[in-house]
C-alpha positions as CSV (number, residue, x, y, z in Angstrom):
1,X,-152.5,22.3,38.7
2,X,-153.4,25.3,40.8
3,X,-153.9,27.2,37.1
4,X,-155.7,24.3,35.6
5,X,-158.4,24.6,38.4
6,X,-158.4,28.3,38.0
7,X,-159.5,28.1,34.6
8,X,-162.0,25.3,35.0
9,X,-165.1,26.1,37.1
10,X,-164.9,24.1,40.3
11,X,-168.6,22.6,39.5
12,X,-167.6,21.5,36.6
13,X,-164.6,20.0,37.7
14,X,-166.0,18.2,40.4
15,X,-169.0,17.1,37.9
16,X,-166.4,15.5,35.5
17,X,-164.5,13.6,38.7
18,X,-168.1,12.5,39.7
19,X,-168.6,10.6,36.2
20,X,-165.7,9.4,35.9
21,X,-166.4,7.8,39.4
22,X,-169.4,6.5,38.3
23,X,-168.3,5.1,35.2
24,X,-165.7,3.0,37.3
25,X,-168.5,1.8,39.4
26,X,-166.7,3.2,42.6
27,X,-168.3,4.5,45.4
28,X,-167.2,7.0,47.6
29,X,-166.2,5.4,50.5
30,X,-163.8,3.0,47.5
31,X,-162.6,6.1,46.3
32,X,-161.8,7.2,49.5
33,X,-160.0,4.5,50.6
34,X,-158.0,4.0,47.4
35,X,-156.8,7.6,47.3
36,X,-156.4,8.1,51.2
37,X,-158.6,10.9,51.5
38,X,-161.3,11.4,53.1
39,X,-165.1,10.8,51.9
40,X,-166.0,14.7,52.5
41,X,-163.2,15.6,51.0
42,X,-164.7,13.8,47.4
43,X,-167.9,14.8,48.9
44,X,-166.8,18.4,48.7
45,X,-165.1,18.3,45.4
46,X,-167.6,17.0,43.4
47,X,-169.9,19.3,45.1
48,X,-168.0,22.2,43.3
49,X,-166.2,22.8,46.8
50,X,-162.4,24.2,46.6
51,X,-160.2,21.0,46.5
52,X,-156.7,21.0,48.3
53,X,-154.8,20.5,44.2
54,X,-153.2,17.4,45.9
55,X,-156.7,16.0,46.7
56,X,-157.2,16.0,43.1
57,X,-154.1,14.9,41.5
58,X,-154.9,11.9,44.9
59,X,-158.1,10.8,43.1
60,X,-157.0,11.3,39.6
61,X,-154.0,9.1,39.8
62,X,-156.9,6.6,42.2
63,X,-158.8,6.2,39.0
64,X,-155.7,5.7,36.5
65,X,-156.7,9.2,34.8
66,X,-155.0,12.2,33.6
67,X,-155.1,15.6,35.5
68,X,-155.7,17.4,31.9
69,X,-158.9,15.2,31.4
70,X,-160.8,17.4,33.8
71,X,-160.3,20.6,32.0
72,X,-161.3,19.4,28.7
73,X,-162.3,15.2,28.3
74,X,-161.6,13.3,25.7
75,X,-164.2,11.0,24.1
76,X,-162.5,7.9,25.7
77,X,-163.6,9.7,28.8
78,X,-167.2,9.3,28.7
79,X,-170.1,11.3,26.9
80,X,-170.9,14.6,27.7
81,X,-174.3,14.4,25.7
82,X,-176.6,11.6,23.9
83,X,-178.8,11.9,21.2
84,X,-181.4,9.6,19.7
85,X,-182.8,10.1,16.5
86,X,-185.8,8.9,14.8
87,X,-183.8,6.5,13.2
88,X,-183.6,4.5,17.0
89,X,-187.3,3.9,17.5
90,X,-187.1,0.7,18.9
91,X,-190.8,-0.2,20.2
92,X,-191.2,-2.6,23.2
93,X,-193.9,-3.4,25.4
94,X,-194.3,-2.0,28.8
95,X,-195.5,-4.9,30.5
96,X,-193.5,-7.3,28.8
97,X,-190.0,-5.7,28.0
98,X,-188.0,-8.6,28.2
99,X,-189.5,-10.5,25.0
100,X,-187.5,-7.9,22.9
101,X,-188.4,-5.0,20.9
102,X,-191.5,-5.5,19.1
103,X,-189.8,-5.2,15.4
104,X,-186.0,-4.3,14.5
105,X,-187.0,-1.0,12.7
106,X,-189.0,2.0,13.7
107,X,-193.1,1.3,13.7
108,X,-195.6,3.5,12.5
109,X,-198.3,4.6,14.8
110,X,-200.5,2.3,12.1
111,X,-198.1,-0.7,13.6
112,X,-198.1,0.0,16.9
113,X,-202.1,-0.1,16.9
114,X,-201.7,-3.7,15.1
115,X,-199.5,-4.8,17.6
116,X,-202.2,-3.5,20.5
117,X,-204.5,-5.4,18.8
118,X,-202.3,-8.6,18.5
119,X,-201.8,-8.8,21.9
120,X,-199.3,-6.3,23.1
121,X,-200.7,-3.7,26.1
122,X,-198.4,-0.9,26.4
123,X,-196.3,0.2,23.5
124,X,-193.3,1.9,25.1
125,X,-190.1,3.3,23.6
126,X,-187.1,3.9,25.0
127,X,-185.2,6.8,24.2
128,X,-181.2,6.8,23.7
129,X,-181.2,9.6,25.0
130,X,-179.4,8.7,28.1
131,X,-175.8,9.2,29.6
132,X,-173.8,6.0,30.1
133,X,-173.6,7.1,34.2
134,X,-176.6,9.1,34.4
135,X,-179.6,8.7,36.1
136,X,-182.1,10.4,33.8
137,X,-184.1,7.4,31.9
138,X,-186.7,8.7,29.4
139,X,-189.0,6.9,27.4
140,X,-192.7,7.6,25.2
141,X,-195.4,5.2,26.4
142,X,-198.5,5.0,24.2
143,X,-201.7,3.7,26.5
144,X,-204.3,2.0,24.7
145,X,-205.9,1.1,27.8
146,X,-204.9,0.8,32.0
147,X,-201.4,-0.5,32.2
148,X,-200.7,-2.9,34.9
149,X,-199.5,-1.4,38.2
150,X,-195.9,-1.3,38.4
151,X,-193.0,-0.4,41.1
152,X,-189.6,0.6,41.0
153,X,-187.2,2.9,42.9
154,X,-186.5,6.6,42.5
155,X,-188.7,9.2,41.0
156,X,-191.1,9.7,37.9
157,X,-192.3,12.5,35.8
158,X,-194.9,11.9,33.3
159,X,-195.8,14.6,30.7
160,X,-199.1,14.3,28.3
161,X,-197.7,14.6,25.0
162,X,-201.0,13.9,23.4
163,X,-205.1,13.2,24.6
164,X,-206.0,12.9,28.3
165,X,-204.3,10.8,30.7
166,X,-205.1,9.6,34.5
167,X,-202.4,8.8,36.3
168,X,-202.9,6.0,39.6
169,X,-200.2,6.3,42.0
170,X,-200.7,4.1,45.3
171,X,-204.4,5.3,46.6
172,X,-204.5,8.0,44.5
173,X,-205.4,9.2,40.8
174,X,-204.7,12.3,38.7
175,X,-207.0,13.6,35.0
176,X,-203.7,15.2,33.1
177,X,-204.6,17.5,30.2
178,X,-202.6,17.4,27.4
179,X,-199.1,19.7,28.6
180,X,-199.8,19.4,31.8
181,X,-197.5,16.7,33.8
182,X,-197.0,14.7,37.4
183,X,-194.2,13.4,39.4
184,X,-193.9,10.6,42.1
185,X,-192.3,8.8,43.9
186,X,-192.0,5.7,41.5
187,X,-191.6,2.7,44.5
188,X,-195.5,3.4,44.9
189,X,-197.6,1.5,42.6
190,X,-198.5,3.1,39.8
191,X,-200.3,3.1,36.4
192,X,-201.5,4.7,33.4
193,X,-204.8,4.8,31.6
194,X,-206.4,7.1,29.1
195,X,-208.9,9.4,30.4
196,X,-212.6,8.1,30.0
197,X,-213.5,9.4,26.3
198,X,-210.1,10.9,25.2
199,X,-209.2,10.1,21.7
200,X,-206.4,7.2,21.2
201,X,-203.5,6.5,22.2
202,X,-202.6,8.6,25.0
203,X,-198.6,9.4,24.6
204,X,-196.7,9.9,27.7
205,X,-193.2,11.3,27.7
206,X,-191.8,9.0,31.1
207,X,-188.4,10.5,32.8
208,X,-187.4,8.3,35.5
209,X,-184.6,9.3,37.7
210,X,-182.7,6.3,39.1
211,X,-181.9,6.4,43.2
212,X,-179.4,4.1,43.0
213,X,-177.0,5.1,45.6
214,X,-173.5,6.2,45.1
């Protein structure tokens, strides 16, 4: 054990414990109790702190997994990295995401302006990729014209990808340039709209970073 997390750095180590905490949709204070140890002493480890090796093998054998797994996971362990190729384009719209994607195969920018016109307001597509207990949510939004304000916790960054975009966040508005980007605090309202005579659509690359606690 002691040589295991010799060879393993300790961040990394306590990143993997982390997941697979996560993944098991334990908090802290449930791991703690199941492993009899105490919530800084997790707090610590996955911190990249120097764990007593009897802490770790305690909150291993807490989450029915193998001490090996931390020094090099298996695939039945959780993903280490996600990809989404074009292949995934899934369009949907912003402002109403729970009617579905807006076809089953990848849309041309062509379709997308159809489907504006039809009726939809904010083409957005969400990116898979995502980790399965990460917090990092990306997506592309195409605006046509001003979304409706919105709110939800954590954080946002949005990055002009292409034309001129203003950005309203609670009292306040920001004119982005194309490559130049903002971030807020997504629980104030907030919206997008092209910038008066910019060429369309405006594409924003979104990365939202859940605050859901642990």
């Amino acid at each position: 054990m002691t040589e295991l997390l010799q060879r393993v750095p300790l961040e990394v180590v306590g990143a993997r414990l982390r997941r697979a905490r996560l993944r098991q949709g334990l908090s802290i204070r449930d791991l703690a109790e199941r492993a009899n140890v105490s919530k800084n002493s997790i707090v610590r480890l996955e911190q990249g702190g120097m764990p007593q090796p009897i802490t770790v093998v305690k909150i291993c054998a807490a989450m029915g997994i193998h001490i090996a797994s931390i020094a090099a996971p298996t695939a039945e362990e959780g993903q280490i990295a996600a990809i989404h190729r074009h292949t995934d384009d899934r369009w949907f719209d912003l402002t109403d995401y729970a009617a579905g994607p807006l076809a089953d195969h990848p849309l041309t920018e062509t379709e997308r302006r159809d489907r504006v016109r039809r009726g939809a307001k904010v083409p957005l597509l969400i990116l898979k990729s995502r980790l399965e207990s990460g917090r990092i949510l990306p997506t592309i939004i195409e605006v046509y014209g001003e979304s409706e304000r919105r709110s939800h916790p954590g954080e946002e960054m949005v990055y002009v990808l292409k034309g001129r975009a203003e950005i309203h966040v609670g009292p306040e508005s920001f004119i982005l340039e194309e490559g130049e980007s903002a971030t807020f605090w997504s629980a104030e309202e907030h919206a997008y709209a092209p910038a008066a005579g910019t060429k369309l659509p405006v594409r924003l690359l979104s990365i939202r970073v859940d605050d859901r606690s642990d």
